[in-house]
N, C-alpha and C positions, 0 to 999 in steps of 0.2 A: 273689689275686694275679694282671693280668695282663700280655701280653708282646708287643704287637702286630711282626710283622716283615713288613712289606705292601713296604720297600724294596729287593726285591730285585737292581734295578738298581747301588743302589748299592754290593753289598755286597764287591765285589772290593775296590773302593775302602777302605771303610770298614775291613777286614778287616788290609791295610794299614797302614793310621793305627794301628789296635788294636796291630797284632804287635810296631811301634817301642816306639809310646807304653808301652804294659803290660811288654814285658819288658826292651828298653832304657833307657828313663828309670827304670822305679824300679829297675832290679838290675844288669843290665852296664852301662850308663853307669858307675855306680860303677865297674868296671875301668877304665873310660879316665879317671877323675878319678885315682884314685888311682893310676894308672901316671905319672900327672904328677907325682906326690908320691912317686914312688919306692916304690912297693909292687911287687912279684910278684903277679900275678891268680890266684894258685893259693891255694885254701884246704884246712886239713886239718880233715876234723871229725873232730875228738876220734879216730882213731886208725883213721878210715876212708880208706877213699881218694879222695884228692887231685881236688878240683873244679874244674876249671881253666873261667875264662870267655870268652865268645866271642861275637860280636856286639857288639862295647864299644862303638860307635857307633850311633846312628840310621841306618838307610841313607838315604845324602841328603840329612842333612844334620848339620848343625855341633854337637854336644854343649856345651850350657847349662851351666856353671861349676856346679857345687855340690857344699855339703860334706857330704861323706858318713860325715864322719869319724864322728861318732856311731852311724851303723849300723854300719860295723863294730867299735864297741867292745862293739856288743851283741852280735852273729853272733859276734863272737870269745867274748865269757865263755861263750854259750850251747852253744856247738859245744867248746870246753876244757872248759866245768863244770859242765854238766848230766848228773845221775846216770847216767840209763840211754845213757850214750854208745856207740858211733856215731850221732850226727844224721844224718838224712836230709835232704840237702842241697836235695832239691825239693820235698820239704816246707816246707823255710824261706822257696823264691824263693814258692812258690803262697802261704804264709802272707805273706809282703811284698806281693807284689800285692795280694790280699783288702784288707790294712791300708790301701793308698793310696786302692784305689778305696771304702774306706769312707770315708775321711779326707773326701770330697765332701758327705759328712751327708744322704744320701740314699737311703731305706730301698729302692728300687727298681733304683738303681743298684748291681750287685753280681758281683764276678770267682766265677764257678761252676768248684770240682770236676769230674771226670769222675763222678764218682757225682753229683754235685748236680746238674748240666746234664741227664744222664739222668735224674734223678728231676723235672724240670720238663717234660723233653721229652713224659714219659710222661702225666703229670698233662695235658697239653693234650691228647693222641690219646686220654684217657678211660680208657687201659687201663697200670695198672700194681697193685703189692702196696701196700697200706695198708691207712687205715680212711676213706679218700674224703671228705677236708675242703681247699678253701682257704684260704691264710691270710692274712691283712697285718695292719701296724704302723700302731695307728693310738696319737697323743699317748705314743711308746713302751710303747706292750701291745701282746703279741702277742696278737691274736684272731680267730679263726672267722669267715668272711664268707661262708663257699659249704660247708654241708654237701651233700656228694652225693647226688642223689636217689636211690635204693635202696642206698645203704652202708651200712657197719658204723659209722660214724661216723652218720647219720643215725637205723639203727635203734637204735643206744643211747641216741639221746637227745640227741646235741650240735644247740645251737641257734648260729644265725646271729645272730653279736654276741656270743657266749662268749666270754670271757676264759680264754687259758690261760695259769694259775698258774706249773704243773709239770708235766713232762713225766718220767715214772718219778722222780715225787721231785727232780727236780732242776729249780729256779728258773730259772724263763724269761727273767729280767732279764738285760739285753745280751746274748742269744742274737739271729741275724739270721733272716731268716724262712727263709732257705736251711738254716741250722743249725738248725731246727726241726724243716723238713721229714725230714731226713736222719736227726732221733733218733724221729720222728713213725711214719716207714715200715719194712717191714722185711718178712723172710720173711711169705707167707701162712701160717695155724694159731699164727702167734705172737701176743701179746697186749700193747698199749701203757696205761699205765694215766695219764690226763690229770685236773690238777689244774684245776678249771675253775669261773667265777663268771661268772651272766650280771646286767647289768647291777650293782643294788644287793644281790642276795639273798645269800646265804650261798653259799660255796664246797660246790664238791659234786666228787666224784671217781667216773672210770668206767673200769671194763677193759672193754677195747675189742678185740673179734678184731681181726686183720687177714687182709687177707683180696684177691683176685684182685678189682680195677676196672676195669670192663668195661661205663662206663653210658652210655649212649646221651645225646646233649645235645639232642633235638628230639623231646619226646612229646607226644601230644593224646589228647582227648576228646570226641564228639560229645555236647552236652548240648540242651535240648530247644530246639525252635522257630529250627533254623540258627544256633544259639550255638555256635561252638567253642571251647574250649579248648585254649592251646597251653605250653607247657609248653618256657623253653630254659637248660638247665641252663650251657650254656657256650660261648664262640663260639671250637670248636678248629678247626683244619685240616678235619674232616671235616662242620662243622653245616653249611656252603650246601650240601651233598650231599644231608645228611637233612633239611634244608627243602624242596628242591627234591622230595625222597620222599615227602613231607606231601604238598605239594602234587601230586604225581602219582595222590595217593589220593584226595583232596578232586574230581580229576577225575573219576577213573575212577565214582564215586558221584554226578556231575553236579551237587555244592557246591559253591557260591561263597558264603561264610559272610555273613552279614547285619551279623553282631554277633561281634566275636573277643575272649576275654577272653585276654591277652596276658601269660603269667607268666615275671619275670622276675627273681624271687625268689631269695637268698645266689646267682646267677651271677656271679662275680667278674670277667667278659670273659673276653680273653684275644684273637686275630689281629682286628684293626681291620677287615682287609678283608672279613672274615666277618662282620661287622656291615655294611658298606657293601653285600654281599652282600645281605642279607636284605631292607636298607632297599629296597632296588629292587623287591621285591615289590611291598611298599605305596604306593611313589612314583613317580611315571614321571618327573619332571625336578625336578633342584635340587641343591644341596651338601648331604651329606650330613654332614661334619662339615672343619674346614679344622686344617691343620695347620701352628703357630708355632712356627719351628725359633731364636727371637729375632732381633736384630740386622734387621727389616724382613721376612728370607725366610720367608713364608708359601705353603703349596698347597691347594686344594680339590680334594677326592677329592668326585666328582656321583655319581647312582644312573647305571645302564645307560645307559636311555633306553628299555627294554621295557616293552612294555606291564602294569604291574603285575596279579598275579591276585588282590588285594585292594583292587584301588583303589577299589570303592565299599562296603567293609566298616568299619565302624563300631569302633574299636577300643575295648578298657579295658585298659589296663597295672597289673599287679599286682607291687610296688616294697617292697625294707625294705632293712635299712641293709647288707646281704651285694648288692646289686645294685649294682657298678661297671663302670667304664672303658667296655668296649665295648656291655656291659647301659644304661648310663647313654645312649651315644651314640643307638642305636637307643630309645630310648624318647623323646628330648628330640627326635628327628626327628618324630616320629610325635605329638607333641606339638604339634608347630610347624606341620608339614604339613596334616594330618588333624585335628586338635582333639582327639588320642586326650586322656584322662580318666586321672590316675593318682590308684590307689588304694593303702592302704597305710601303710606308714612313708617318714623320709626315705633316699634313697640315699645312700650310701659317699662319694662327690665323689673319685673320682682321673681328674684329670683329664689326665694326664702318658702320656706317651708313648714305649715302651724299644724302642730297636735291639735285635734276639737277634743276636749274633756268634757263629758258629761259630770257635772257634783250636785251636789244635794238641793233640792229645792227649785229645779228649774234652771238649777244657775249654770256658768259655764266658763272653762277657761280656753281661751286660745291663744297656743302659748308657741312663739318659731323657737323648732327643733334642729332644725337642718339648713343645709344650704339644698339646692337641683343643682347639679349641673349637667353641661351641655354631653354627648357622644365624644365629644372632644374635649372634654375637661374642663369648659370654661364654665362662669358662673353670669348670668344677664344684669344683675343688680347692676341697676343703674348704668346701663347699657344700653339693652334693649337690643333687638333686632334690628339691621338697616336693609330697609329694602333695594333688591338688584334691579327694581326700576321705580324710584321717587314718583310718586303725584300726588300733588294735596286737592284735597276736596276742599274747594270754596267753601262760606259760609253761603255765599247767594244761589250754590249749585242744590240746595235743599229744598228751597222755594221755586225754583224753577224745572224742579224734577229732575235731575242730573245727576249721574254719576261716573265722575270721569274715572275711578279707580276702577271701578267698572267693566266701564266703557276702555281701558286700557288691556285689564286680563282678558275680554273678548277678542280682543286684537291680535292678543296674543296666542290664546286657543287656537282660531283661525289657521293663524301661520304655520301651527304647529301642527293641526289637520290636512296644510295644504302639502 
């Protein structure tokens, strides 16, 4: 799942637009429709105290005619005749908002909890309580796209492109990824037990600790003959730091790599500009990826213009179907650019692009603004990258330590060394 928010210029603004739109249009406007029609704005739930509303208008402008009648005939039976009464009344407006902004049929676009918001927030800085998996909805399954590299979710065994079933026995079907996440995490020493099918094979079930994440998204490897291996598990807030850390080490040893085998393997993205970030190593002038917000308004975000510390390194990019968004951005640059070589399966394709809003109370919206597209105009959605030399990784090549995709860019390094 990721969540690029690179516009921060915009975000007073935006923030704005969100507070009207979200909590006046779909819940207090209804006070000003229905003051028209002779209602009281006071609600009683069920034998609680009196919810009186406020904000009934948009600030600034004119409230849109609409009949609301039908929702309050549901908030009224719900709030009268629901067993375990008193309703909690902000739980009803947070439950209405969720409803609207799902109503756009867009698995990306989605009104976040305070517990949900913080459980995204955490998943991008690398450090919270789980068992360290990304997720998205792809043809409606929920599945596995970024097992974490040293997590409890990886050492058990979950694969990138797992299908989850059930989550403690209970069916994933129209659950949203946000509501996965939230039954997914939990105290560290507790244990989530995941119903899970990869590809065609037989469903298989795991308990799975949970456990303190804490993993680093920028590792490497010096392999022989100025071959590096780089290793980027996720492009949070903190990876231009630890690339830039990479590369202060690659100095200080007097490396400038020959040949980089470039793994970009279940990273599901995540901040855009941390991708444009990196790209600028490799590329010293060009768009790096442009951004269609429709309706004609498009922007291209370019590399720096510094002089990159790989610009005569020889890439191989190592790709399967857990590699999206901003993994996807930086590989098709480096493709375009460089002639880098990718190996592997095909990528993920989300090619779409979400505002992160901060609102009131912890809460949050993340809502797709944009389309990326490619250096060449194209868009991935549901595409994805095909790689210039296929190999799929076994399931049984995990347990027996193996990895041919690998094991294939080595090969390739090599040749390209010799």
């Amino acid at each position: 799942m990721s969540y690029p928010n690179e516009h921060e210029q915009a975000r007073g603004f935006i923030t704005k637009i969100a507070n009207w739109f979200l909590i006046a249009l779909t819940f207090f406007a209804v006070g000003w429709y229905m003051g028209k029609r002779g209602y009281e704005p006071r609600l009683n739930l069920g034998g609680g105290a009196p919810l009186k509303i406020v904000n009934t208008t948009p600030p600034g402008k004119e409230a849109a005619p609409a009949d609301f009648g039908l929702f309050w005939q549901v908030w009224d039976k719900v709030t009268s005749s629901y067993l375990f009464r008193p309703v909690e009344g902000k739980n009803l407006v947070d439950g209405a908002i969720k409803g609207m902004v799902a109503g756009v049929g867009d698995d990306y676009t989605v009104f976040l909890t305070a517990e949900e918001k913080a459980a995204l927030d955490d998943s991008l800085s690398g450090r919270y309580q789980g068992i360290g998996i990304e997720l998205a909805m792809k043809d409606n399954q929920l599945i596995v796209i970024a097992p974490l590299e040293g997590s409890p979710a990886k050492l058990a065994g979950v694969l990138a492109g797992d299908k989850i079933l059930a989550v403690d026995g209970k069916p994933t079907v129209g659950l949203s990824i946000t509501e996965a996440v939230s039954l997914i995490r939990g105290q560290s020493g507790t244990y989530v037990n995941l119903t899970l099918q990869y590809k065609d094979s037989a469903s298989r079930q795991l308990n799975i600790p949970r456990g303190n994440i804490d993993v680093p998204s920028v590792t490497w490897d010096l392999k022989e003959d100025r071959i590096v291996y780089a290793r980027i598990s996720r492009f949070g807030a903190d990876t231009p730091k630890e690339w830039q850390e990479f590369i202060a080490q690659l100095k200080r040893i007097g490396l400038v790599p020959k040949t980089m085998i470039l793994d970009l393997r279940s990273n599901p993205g995540g901040y855009m500009q941390a991708a444009i970030s990196l790209a600028s190593t490799f590329i010293k002038k060009g768009v790096v990826v442009t951004e269609d917000r429709g309706g004609g308004i498009t922007q291209d975000f370019k590399t720096s213009g510094e002089e990159p510390y790989f610009s005569g390194t020889k890439i191989i990019i190592i790709i399967d179907q857990g590699s999206a968004s901003s993994s996807e951005i930086l590989a098709v640059d480096l493709q375009y650019y460089l002639k880098a070589v990718l190996v592997g399966e095909k990528s993920f394709g989300k090619g779409t692009i979400q505002e992160a809003l901060d609102l009131p109370e912890g809460t949050g919206l993340n809502i797709t603004v944009a389309r990326w597209l490619t250096p060449e105009g194209k868009c991935v959605t549901g595409e994805g990258l095909s790689p210039d030399y296929p190999v799929i990784r076994e399931e049984n090549e995990v347990s027996e330590g193996r990895d041919s995709q690998l094991e294939k860019a080595v090969e390739l390094a090599n040749s390209y060394n010799n």
